[in-house]
Every structure is written in structure tokens, then in C-alpha cells.
C-alpha positions as CSV (number, residue, x, y, z in Angstrom):
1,X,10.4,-5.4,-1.6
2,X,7.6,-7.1,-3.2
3,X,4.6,-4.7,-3.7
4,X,1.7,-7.7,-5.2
5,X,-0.7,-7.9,-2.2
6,X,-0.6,-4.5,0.0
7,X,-2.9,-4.6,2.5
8,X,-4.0,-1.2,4.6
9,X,-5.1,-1.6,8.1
10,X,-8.5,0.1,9.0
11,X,-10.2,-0.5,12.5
12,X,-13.1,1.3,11.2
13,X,-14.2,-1.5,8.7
14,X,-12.6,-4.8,10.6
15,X,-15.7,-6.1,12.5
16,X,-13.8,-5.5,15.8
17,X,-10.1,-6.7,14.9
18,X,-7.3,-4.5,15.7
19,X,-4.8,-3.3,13.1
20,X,-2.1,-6.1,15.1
21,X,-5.0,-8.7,13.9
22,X,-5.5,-7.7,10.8
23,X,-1.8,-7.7,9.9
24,X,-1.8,-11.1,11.3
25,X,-4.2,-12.6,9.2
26,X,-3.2,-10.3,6.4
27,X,-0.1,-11.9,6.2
28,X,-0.8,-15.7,6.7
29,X,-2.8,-14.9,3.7
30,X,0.1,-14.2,1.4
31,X,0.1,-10.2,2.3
32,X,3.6,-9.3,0.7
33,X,3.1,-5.5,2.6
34,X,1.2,-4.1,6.0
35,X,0.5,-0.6,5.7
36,X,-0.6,1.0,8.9
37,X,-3.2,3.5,8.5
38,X,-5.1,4.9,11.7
39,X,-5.6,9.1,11.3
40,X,-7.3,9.1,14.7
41,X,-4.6,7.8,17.4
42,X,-1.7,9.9,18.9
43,X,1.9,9.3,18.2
44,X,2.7,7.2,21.0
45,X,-0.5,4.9,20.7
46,X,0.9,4.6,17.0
47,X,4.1,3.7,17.7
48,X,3.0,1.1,20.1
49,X,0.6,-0.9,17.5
50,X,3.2,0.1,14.9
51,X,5.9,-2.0,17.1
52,X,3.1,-4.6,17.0
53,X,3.1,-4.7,13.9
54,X,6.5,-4.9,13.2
55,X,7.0,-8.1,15.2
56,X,4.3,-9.7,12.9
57,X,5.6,-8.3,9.5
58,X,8.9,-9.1,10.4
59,X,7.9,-13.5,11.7
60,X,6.3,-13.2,8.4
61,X,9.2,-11.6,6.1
62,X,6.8,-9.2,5.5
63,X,6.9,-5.3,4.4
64,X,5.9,-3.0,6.6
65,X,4.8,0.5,5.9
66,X,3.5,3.9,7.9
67,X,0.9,5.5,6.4
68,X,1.7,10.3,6.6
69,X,4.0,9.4,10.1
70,X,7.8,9.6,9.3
71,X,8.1,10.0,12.9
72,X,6.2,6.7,14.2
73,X,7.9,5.0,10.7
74,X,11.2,5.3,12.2
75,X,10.2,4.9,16.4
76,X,8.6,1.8,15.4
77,X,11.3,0.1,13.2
78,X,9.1,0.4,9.9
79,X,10.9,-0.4,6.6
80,X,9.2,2.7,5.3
81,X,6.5,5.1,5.0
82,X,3.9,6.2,2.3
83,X,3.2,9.8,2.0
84,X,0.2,12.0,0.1
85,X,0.6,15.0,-1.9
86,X,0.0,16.8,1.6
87,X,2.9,15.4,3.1
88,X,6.4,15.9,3.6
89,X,7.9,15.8,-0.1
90,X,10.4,12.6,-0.9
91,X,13.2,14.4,-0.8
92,X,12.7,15.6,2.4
93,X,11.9,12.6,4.1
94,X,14.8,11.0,2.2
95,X,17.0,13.6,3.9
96,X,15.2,12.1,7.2
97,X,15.7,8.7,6.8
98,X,18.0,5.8,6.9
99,X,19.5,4.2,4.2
100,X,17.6,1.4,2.6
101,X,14.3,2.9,4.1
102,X,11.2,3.0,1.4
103,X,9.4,6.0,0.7
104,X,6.3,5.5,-1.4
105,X,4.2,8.1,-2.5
106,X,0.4,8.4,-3.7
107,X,-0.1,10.1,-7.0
108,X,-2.5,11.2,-9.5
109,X,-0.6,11.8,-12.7
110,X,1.9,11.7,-14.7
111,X,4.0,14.7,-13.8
112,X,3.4,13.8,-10.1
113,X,4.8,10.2,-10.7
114,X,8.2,11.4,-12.6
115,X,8.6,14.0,-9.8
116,X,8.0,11.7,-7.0
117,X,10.7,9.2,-8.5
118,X,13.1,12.2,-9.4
119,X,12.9,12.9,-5.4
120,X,13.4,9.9,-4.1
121,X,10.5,7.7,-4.1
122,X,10.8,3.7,-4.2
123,X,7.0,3.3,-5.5
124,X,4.4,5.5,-6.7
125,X,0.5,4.2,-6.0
126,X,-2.3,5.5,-8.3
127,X,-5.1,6.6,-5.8
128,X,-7.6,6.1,-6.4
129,X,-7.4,3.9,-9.5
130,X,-11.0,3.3,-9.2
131,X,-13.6,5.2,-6.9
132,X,-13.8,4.2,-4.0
133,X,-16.0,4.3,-0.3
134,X,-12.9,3.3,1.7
135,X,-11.2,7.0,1.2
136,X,-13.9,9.5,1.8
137,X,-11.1,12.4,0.3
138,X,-10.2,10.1,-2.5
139,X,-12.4,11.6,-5.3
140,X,-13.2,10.1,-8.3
141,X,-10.7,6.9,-9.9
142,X,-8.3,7.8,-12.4
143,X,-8.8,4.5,-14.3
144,X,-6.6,2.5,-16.2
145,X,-5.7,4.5,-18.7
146,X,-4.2,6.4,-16.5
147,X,-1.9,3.7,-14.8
148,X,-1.1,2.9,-18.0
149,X,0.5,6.5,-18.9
150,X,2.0,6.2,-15.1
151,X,3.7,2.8,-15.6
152,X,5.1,4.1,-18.7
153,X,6.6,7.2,-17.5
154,X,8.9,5.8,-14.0
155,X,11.0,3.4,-13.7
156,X,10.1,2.5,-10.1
157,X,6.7,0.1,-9.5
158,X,3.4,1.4,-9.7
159,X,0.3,-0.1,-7.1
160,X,-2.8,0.1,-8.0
161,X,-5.5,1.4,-5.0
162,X,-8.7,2.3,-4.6
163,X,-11.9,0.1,-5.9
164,X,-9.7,-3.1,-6.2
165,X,-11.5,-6.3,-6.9
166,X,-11.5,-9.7,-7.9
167,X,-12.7,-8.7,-10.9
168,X,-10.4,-6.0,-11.9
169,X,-7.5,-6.9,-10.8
170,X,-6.2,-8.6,-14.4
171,X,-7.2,-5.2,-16.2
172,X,-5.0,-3.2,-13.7
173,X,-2.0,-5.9,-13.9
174,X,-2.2,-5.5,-17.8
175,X,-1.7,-1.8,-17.4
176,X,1.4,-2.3,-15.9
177,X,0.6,-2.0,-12.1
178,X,3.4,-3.8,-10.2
179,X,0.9,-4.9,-7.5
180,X,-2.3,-4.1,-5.6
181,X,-3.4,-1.9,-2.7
182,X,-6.3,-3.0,-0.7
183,X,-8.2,-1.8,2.3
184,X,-11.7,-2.7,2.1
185,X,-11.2,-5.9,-0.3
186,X,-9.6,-7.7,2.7
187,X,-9.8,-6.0,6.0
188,X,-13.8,-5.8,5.6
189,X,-14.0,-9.5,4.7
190,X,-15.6,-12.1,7.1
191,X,-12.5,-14.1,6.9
192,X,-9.7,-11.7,6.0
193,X,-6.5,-14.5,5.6
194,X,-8.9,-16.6,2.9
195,X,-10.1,-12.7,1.3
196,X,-6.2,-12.0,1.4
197,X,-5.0,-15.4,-0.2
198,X,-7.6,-15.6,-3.4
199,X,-6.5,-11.2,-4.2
200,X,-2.9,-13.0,-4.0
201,X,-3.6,-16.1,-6.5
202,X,-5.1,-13.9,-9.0
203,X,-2.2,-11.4,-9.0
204,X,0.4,-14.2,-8.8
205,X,-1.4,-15.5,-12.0
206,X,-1.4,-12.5,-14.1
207,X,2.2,-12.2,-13.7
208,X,2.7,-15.6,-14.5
209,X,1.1,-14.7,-17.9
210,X,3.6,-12.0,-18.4
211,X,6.2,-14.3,-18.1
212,X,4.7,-16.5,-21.2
């Protein structure tokens, strides 16, 4: 799976648009990964928009991720699901799951990296890389530095979340990030296809440069 542009769903912030819509325009905007993220609905609410969802991400040939709910990962068809610190461990849900099925998992250092890829994990994502308002729990951002020492230590891909911008998104790409995590930087945006399609030109270009 391709982890550039991963875009996190958030009614809260859309200006009305469901987390179906927002995956919809996510994706037409070059959105590589949906992540479902909703900590307010029950189960079966979640497994209907995740099923949603999962019609959109898979027209699009597009990833699509449960944020905490192993359960609703697997009811809804997901490819995989992204667990915090609080969550089930990756070796547990690896026991859980199908083959093939992605288990990423948010970290905030080194040690938690090596032992989230020693369990099991596909990914790792630095949160939150920079501070950020869309997380109220996220405390303060780890920084580059950081991701740097993260990338260098696992030999799975490293995403980058939390404070993402335009204009940090080549600093976090040098350090070695293997893509973005947004929530804010697209779902908040007037027009959340065009917000989604410039975050994905100026990743694409960075690892262009890599390349050189």
C-alpha cells in the first residue's frame, strides 16, 4: 500500500460533509489512504459508514483504514486498522486478523517504533510530528528530529501526522517520512479534492528528488 497522502475523516471540522463525502472527495484528489476516524458513533453506525467507505476506497483503488476498531475493521471489509498506544497491541490484533490485513500503529519514539514493527506492524506514524488543534490528547509535536531517529531505526514506513502543511511537508519527506497524515489540512478545506490534490503534488515531488 502506498502511504503518500493519508487522509483522516472528521465530521467535526467538514463544514457539514459526512465521512462517505469526504472520502469521496479525498480520493478524487489523489488520496492514496481513507482512514475512518469517528470516537462518537456505535459499532453498528460504524460499520455502516465504514461499508460506505469501503465501496468508495475500493472504485478508487484506494486504502482504507479503521481508526482503534478491529471489530468494525474486519465487519466492514477494511484493509486494516491503525491502533494508539491504548489499544490492542500488534501482535494481538495480528493474532485477530486475516492475512494480508495492515496494522499501523501511532508512535512517539524510538523504542515504540522497533517494538511496534517487532509485533507486527505494517507502518508506524509519528503523532504528533508537529502540534497540533486537530488531536486535543495529542500533546506537543515531536519534530523532525525525531522522525528522523524513527525512519532510521524500522524497516517498515514512517507517516508523518499532526501540524502537516504545505509548507512543511518537504522538511518531513527529507527526514525520511514515507508519506503524510492529514486531518485538518484537507477535510477542513473549502474545497477538500483541490486541498487533497496540491498536499499530493508536493509529496509526489519530493520523492521525485530522492530519486535524482
Amino acid at each position: 500500500m502506498r502511504y503518500d497522502l493519508y487522509v483522516i475523516t472528521d465530521e467535526q471540522i467538514s463544514g457539514g460533509r459526512s465521512h462517505a463525502m469526504i472520502a469521496q472527495m479525498a480520493v478524487l484528489g489523489g488520496a492514496d489512504v481513507i482512514q475512518l476516524r469517528d470516537k462518537s458513533r456505535g459499532c453498528l453506525e460504524l460499520i455502516r459508514v465504514g461499508r460506505e467507505i469501503r465501496r468508495i476506497t475500493r472504485d478508487a483503488k484506494a486504502g482504507f483504514i479503521v481508526n482503534d476498531r478491529l471489530d468494525v475493521a474486519l465487519a466492514c471489509g477494511a484493509d486494516g486498522v491503525h491502533l494508539g498506544q491504548g489499544d490492542l497491541t500488534p501482535a494481538v490484533a495480528r493474532q485477530l486478523a486475516p492475512p494480508g490485513f495492515i496494522i499501523g500503529v501511532s508512535v512517539g519514539s524510538r523504542d515504540e517504533a522497533a517494538l511496534a514493527e517487532k509485533e507486527g506492524a505494517d507502518y508506524v506514524a509519528l503523532s504528533p510530528t508537529f502540534s497540533t488543534g486537530s488531536k486535543a490528547d495529542a500533546g506537543p509535536g515531536h519534530g523532525c528530529a525525531r522522525l528522523a531517529e524513527i525512519a532510521a531505526c524500522v524497516s517498515i514506513p514512517v507517516i508523518a501526522i499532526g501540524g502537516i502543511s504545505n509548507g512543511n511537508i518537504p522538511e518531513v519527506m527529507r527526514a525520511g517520512a514515507a508519506g503524510i497524515a492529514v486531518i485538518s489540512a484537507v477535510v477542513a478545506q473549502p474545497d477538500i479534492t483541490a486541498a487533497a490534490r496540491q498536499l499530493f503534488a508536493i509529496v509526489a515531488a519530493e520523492k521525485r528528488k530522492r530519486t535524482v
